[in-house]
C-alpha positions in Angstrom: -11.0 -32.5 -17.5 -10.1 -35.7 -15.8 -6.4 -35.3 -16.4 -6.6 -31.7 -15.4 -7.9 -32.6 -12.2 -5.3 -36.0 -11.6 -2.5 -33.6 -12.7 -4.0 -30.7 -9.6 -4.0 -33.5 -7.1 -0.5 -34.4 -8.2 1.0 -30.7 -7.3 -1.4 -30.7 -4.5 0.4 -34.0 -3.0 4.0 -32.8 -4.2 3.3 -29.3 -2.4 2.8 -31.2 0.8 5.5 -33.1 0.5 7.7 -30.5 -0.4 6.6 -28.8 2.4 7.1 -31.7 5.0 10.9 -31.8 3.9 11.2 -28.3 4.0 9.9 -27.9 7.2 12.3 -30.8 9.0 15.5 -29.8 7.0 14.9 -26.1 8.8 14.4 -27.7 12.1 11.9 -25.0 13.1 8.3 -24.7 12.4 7.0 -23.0 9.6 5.3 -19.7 11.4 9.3 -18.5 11.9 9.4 -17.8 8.2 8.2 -14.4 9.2 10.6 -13.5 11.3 13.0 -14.8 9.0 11.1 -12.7 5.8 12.1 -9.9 8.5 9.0 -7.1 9.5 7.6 -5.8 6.3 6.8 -2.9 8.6 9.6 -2.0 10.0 9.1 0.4 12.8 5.3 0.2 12.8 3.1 -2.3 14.1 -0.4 -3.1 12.9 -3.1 -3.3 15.1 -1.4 -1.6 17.8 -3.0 2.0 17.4 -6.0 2.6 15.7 -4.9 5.8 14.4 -1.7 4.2 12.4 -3.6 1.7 10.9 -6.1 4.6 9.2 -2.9 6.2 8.2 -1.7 2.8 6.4 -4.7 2.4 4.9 -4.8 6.4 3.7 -1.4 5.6 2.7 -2.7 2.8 0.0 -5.7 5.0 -1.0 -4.1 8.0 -1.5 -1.6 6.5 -3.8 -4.6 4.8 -5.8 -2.8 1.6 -4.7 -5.6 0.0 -2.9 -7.8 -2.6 -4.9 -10.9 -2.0 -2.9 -11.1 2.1 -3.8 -9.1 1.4 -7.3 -10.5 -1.7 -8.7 -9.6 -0.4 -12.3 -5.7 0.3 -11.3 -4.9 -1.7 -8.3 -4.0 -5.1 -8.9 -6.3 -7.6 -6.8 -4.4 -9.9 -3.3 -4.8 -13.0 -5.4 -2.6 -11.5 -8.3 -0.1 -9.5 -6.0 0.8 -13.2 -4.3 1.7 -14.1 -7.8 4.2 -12.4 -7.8 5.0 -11.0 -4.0 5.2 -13.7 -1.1 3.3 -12.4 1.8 1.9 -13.6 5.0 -2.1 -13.5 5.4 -1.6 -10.1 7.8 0.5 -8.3 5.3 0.7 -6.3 2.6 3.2 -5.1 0.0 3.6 -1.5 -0.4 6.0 -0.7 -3.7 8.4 1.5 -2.4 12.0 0.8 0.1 10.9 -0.3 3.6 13.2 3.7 4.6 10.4 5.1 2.5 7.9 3.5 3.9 9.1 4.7 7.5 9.6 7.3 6.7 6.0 8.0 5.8 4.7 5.9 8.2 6.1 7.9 11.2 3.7 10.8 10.3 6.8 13.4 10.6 8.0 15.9 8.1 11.2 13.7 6.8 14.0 15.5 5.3 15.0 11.8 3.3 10.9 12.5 1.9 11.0 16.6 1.0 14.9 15.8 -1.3 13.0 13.1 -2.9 9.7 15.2 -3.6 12.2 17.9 -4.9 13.7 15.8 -7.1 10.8 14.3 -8.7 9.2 17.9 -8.7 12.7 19.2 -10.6 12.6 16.4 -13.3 9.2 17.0 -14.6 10.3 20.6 -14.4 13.2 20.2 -16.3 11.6 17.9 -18.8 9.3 20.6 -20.0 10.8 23.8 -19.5 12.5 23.7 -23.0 9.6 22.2 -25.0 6.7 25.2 -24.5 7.9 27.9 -27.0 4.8 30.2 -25.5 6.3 32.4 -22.6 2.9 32.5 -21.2 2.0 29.3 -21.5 5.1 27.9 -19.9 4.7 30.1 -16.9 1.1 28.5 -16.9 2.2 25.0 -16.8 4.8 25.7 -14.5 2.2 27.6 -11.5 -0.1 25.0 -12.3 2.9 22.4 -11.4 4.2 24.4 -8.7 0.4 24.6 -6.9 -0.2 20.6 -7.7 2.8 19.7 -6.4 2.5 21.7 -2.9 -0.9 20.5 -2.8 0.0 16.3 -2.9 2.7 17.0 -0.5 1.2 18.3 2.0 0.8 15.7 4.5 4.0 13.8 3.1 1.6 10.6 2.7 2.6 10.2 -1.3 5.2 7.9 -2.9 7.6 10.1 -5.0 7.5 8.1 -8.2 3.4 8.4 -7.9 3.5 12.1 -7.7 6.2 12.5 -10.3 3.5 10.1 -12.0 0.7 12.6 -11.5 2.9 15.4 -12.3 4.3 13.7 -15.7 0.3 12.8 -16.1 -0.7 16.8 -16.0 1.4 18.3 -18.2 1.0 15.5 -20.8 -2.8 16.4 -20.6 -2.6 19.8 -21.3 0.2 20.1 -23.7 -0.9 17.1 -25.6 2.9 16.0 -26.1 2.4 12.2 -26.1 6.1 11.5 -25.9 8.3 14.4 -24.8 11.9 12.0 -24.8 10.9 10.5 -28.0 13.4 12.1 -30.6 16.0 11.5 -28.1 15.1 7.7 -27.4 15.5 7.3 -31.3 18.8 8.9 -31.0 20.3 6.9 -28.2 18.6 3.3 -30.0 20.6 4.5 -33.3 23.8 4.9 -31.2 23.9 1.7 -29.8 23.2 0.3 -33.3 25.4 1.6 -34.5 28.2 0.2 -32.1 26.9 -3.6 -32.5 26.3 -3.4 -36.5 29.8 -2.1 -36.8 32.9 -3.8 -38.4 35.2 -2.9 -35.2 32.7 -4.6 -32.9 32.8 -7.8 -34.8 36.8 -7.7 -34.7 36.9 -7.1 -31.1 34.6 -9.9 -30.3 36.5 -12.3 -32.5 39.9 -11.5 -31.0 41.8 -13.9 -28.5 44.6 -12.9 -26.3 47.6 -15.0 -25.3 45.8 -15.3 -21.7 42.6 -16.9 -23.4 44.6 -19.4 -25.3 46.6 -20.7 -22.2 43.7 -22.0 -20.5 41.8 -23.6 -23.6 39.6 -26.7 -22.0 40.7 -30.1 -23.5 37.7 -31.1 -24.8 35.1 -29.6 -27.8 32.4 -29.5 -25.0 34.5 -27.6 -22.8 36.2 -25.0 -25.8 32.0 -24.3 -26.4 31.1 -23.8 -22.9 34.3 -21.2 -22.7 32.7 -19.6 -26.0 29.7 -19.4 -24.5 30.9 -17.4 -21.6 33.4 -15.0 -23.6 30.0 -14.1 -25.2 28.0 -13.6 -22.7 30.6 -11.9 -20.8 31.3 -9.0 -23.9 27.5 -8.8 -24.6 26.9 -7.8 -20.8 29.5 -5.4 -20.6 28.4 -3.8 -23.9 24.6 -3.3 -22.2 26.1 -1.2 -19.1 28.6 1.0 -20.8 26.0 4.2 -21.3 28.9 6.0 -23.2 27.8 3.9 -26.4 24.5 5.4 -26.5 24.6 8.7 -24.7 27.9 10.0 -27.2 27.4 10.9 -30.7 30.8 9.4 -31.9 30.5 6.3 -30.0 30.3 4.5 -33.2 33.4 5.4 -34.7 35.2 3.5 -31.7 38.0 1.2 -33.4 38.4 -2.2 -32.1 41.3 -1.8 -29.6 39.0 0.5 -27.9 36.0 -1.9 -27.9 38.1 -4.5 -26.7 39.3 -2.9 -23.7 35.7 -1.7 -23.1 34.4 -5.5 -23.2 36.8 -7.0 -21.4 36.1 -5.5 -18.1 35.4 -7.5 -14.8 31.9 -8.5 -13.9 31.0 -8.1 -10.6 28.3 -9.0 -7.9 27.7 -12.0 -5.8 24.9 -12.7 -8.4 27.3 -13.6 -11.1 27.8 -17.1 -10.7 24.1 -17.9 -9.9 23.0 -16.3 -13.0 25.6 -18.5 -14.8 24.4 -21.8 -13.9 20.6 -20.0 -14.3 21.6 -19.9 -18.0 23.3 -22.9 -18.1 26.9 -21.2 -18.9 29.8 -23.5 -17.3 33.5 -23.0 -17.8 34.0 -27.1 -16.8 35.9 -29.0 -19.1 33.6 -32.0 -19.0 31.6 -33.7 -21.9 28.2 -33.3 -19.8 26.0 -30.7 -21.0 24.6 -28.7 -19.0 21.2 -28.9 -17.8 20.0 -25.3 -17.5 19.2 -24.8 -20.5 15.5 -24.2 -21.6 14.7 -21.5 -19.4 11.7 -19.1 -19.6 13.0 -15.7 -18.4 11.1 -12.3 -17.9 13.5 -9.6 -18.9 12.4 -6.1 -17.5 13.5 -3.6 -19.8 14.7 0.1 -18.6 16.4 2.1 -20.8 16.5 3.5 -24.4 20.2 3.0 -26.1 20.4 0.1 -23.1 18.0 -1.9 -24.4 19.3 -2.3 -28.2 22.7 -4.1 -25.9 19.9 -6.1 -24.2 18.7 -7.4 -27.4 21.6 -8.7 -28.4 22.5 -10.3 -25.5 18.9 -12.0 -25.4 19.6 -13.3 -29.1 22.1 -14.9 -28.0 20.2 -16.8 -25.3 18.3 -17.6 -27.1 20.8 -19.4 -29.3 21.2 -21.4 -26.1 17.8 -22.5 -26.0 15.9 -20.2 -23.6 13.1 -18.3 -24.3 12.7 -14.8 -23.3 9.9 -13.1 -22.3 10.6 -8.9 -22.7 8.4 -6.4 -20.6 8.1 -3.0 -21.9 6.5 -0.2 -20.0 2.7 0.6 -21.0 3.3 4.3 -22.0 6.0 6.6 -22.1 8.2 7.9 -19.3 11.1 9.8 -19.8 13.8 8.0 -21.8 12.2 4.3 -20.4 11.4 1.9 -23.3 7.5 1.7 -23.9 5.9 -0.9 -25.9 5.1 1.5 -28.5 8.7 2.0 -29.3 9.0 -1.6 -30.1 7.1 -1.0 -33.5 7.6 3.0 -34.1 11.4 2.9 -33.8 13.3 1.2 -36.8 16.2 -0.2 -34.6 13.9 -1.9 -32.1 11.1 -3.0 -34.6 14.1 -4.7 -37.1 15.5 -5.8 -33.8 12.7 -7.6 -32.8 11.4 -9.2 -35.9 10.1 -12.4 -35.6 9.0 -12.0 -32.2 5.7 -12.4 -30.9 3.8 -9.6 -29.4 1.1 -9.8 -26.8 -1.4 -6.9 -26.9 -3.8 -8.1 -24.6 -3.2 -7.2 -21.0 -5.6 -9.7 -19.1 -4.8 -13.4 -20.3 -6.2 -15.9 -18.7 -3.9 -18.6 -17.3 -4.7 -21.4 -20.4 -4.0 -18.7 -22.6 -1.1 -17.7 -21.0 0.6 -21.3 -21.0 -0.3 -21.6 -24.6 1.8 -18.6 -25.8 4.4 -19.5 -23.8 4.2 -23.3 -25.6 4.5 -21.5 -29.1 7.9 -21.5 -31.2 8.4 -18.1 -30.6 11.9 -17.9 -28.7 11.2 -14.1 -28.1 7.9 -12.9 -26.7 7.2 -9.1 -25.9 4.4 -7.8 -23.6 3.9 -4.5 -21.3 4.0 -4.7 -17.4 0.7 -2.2 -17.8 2.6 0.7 -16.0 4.7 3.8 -16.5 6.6 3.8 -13.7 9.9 2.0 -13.0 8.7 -0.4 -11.3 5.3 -1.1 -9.3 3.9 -4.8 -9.2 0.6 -3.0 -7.2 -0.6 -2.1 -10.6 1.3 -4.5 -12.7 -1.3 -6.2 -15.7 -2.9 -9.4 -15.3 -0.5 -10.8 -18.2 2.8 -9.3 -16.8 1.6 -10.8 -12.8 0.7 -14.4 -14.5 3.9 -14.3 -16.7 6.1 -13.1 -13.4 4.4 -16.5 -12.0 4.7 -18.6 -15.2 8.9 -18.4 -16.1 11.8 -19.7 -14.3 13.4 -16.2 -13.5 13.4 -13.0 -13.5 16.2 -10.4 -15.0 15.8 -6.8 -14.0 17.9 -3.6 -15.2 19.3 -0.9 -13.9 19.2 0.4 -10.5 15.4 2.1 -10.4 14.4 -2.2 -10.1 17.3 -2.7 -8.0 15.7 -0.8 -5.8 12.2 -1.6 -5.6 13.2 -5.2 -5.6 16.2 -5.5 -3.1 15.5 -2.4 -0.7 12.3 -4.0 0.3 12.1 -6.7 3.3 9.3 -8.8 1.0 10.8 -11.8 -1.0 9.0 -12.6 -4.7 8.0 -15.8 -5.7 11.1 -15.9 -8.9 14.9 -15.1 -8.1 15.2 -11.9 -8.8 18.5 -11.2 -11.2 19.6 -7.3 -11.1 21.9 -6.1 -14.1 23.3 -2.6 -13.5 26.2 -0.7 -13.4 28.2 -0.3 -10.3 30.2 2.9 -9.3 33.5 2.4 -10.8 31.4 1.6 -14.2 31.6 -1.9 -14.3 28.8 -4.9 -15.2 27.4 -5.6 -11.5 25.1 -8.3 -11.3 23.0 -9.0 -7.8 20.4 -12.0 -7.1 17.6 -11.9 -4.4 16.7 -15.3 -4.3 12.7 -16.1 -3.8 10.9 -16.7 -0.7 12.3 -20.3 0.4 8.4 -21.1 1.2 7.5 -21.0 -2.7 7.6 -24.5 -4.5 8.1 -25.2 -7.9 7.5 -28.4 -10.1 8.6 -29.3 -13.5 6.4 -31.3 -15.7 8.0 -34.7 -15.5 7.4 -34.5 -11.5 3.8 -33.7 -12.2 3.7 -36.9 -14.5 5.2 -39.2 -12.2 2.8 -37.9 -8.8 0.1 -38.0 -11.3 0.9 -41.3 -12.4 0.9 -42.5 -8.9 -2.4 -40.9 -8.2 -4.1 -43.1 -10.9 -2.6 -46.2 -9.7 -3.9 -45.5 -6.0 -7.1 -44.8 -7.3 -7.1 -48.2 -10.0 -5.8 -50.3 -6.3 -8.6 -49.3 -4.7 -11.3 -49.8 -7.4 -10.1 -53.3 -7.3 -10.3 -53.8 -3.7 -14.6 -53.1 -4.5 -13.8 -49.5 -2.7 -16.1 -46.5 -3.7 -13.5 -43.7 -5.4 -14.9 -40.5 -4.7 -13.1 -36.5 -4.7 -14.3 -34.1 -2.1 -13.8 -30.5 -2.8 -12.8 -27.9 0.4 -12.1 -25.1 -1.2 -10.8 -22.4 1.7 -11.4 -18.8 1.2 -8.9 -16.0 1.0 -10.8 -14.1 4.1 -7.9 -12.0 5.4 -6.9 -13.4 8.7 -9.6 -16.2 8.9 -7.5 -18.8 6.4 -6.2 -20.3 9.6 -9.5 -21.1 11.3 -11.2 -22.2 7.9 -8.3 -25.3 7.5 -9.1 -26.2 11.1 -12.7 -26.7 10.7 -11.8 -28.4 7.3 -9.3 -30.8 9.3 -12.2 -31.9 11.9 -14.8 -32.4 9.0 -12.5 -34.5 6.8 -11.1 -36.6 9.5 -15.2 -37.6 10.4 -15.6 -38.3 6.8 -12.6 -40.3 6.3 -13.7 -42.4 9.8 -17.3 -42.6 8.2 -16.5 -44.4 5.1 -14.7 -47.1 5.4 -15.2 -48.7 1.5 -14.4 -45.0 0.3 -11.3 -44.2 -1.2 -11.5 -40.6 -0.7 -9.1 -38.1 -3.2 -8.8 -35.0 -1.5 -6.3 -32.9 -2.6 -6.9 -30.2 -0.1 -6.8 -32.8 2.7 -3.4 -33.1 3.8 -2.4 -29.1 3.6 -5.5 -28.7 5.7 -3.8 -31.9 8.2 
């Protein structure tokens, strides 16, 4: 218990001081990080107009996105901020900051009606050749047709949450658990097909004249460059949907594979992710120091995510550890965590693994899992949508907080991570296929306000902590800890650390043979 509480005073102490040098290398005082995290709200101002700020509020509660109505689907603030930095005034809404104007302005919205439509037409389509009953099919489809006028009505709804409620319906009262599920077998034996296959091997093996006229000149250096020729066929094999989605994909020879994997990689996101995972193409005998990483992998598609496995083996042949989030319960052709131990190809894919069940871990827990052998570890993000951190689980919201990045696929999480003005507390990697069908890789880099320790740095402030206190037990001082503990009262946070600030400073003046360890002091200073 003691050591617990040294080692919170230590990150307490490095915070601050993190947040000192921050602060004067910016030249600019810390309140400007909102302008700089740009207005979450684009065109609408809170607190200008009573009447908007009912509409935002309907806009969270019709969505069942609001923790106060929802407490059994809405994530709680303190969980959101795990993985979402916001400012005490704000909050995150999971949808692009156009779609959020676009609702927001009260207006019938062309940009809103094509995407209702489309939602509308792929849980339409989805069903309309699985109900063999003619009258039961015009049934279902009335009973879709009136729900769906119904929720879009006042254009207040997020298209994925009424495709959601949609989906959810017909489910119900058909009783089909997993409509896509034949056909996410399909694509899953596809791709296995492709990476257990003899020309595969051969056209991974296989060095051009180009590659051996630029061969480092030292063993560290000829590993590095294996490392990335890797890395760099394993990526484009996981974009190329052609290998899943085509029934002869596997009979591809190896001249044909080799073309296919030799493809440029593009994005300004490349080289970050590189030095991420500790990949260097430097000729030097220093290795690298990336390696190690914890990373939460957000897994998207079936066929897609048999090339993600792969790649992840092989990083964690580098030492990383991977942490794979599967969506709660089906969706379409989107991987669900029951797939992981229904389907042959990703159950023998992921053997040896460990999978987490339980949705709500505690922190202690948490850390423990992650401090186990297991190089893979699969869990569920406690959703069925692409992507929505509002009703994320407690286990996927403390993992997101837990690992050193975050890898997301496809272009569904592109956009609900990089068409929104809020910034996450990870880097947010984005692996998807650009328009000309090559490997694009993007990075949205976290909110430059959120600080991160390693272990050793904890170690060495906690060390330091001891020896303070130890100094002034010899000097016949009293060594005492004060808890102020400030609440999370929206909007008040500010007030409560300027009452903390006059009560410590009286203390502090009070007692003068008291060495007083206050970790809350100097943020509150």
């Amino acid at each position: 218990m003691e050591l617990r509480f040294i080692f919170l005073c230590a990150l307490a102490s490095l915070r601050e001081k993190k947040y000192l040098m921050n602060k004067k290398k910016q030249h600019m005082p810390m309140k400007k990080n909102k302008s700089q995290n740009n207005n979450v709200y684009g065109a609408f101002r809170p607190g200008s107009d009573p009447e908007q700020d009912a509409w935002l509020t309907a806009f969270f509660i019709e969505n069942h996105l609001d923790y106060y109505t929802h407490p059994d689907h809405a994530a709680t603030p303190e969980q959101v901020r795990f993985m979402v930095y916001i400012e005490e005034d704000e909050r995150y809404y999971p949808c692009s900051l156009k779609m959020f104007n676009a609702i927001m302005s009260r207006k019938k919205s062309k940009f809103l009606a094509g995407q209702y439509q489309a939602a509308y037409q792929r849980v339409q389509a989805l069903f309309r050749d699985q109900i063999e009953d003619e009258n039961e099919r015009r049934y279902l489809e009335a009973l879709l047709r009136i729900k769906y006028e119904h929720e879009i009505k006042d254009q207040i709804m997020i298209p994925s949450r009424l495709e959601k409620r949609l989906l959810r319906i017909l489910l119900n009262r058909t009783q089909i658990e997993d409509p896509c599920l034949e056909e996410k077998t399909r694509r899953n034996h596809r791709m296995a097909q492709v990476l257990e296959g003899a020309p595969l091997l051969a056209a991974m093996n296989q060095l051009d004249e180009k590659d051996l006229q630029a061969l480092p000149e030292t063993l560290s250096g000829l590993r590095e460059l294996a490392d990335y020729m890797e890395f760099h066929h394993l990526l484009n094999l996981a974009v190329k949907p052609d290998l899943w989605m085509i029934d002869n994909a596997g009979r591809m020879d190896a001249e044909a594979l080799r073309q296919l994997i030799r493809g440029p990689i593009r994005g300004k996101g490349l080289q970050p992710l590189l030095a991420f995972l500790g990949i260097t193409l430097s000729d030097t005998d220093t290795a690298s120091p990336a390696r190690g990483k914890r990373i939460l992998w957000l897994a998207h598609e079936a066929g897609e995510i048999v090339g993600d496995l792969a790649l992840i083996k092989y990083l964690t042949k580098l030492g990383h550890k991977v942490i794979i989030a599967f969506k709660r319960a089906p969706k379409y052709t989107r991987v669900c965590i029951q797939d992981t131990f229904e389907d042959p190809v990703l159950s023998r894919a992921l053997e040896g693994a460990l999978l987490l069940t339980d949705n709500n871990l505690s922190k202690n827990e948490l850390v423990q899992q992650l401090k186990s052998d297991y190089s893979v570890i699969v869990i569920s993000d406690g959703t069925r949508e692409s992507l929505n951190l509002l009703l994320a689980s407690t286990t996927f919201a403390r993992m997101f907080k837990e690992v050193d990045g975050v890898i997301s696929r496809g272009h569904d999480q592109k956009r609900r991570f990089f068409n929104t003005p809020f910034q996450f507390t990870q880097d947010i990697y984005n692996i998807s296929r650009d328009d000309a069908g090559h490997a694009q890789i993007e990075l949205k880099p976290r909110h430059p306000a959120v600080i991160k320790f390693a272990h050793a740095d904890l170690e060495k402030r906690a060390r330091s902590i001891i020896e303070r206190m130890a100094e002034a037990r010899q000097k016949g001082m009293t060594v005492i800890f004060y808890s102020g503990i400030i609440g999370s009262i929206p909007g008040k946070i500010k007030v409560a650390k300027k009452v903390m600030t006059v009560f410590i400073q009286y203390l502090i003046k009070q007692s003068d043979m008291t060495y007083i360890l206050n970790f809350a002091r100097k943020s509150a200073l």
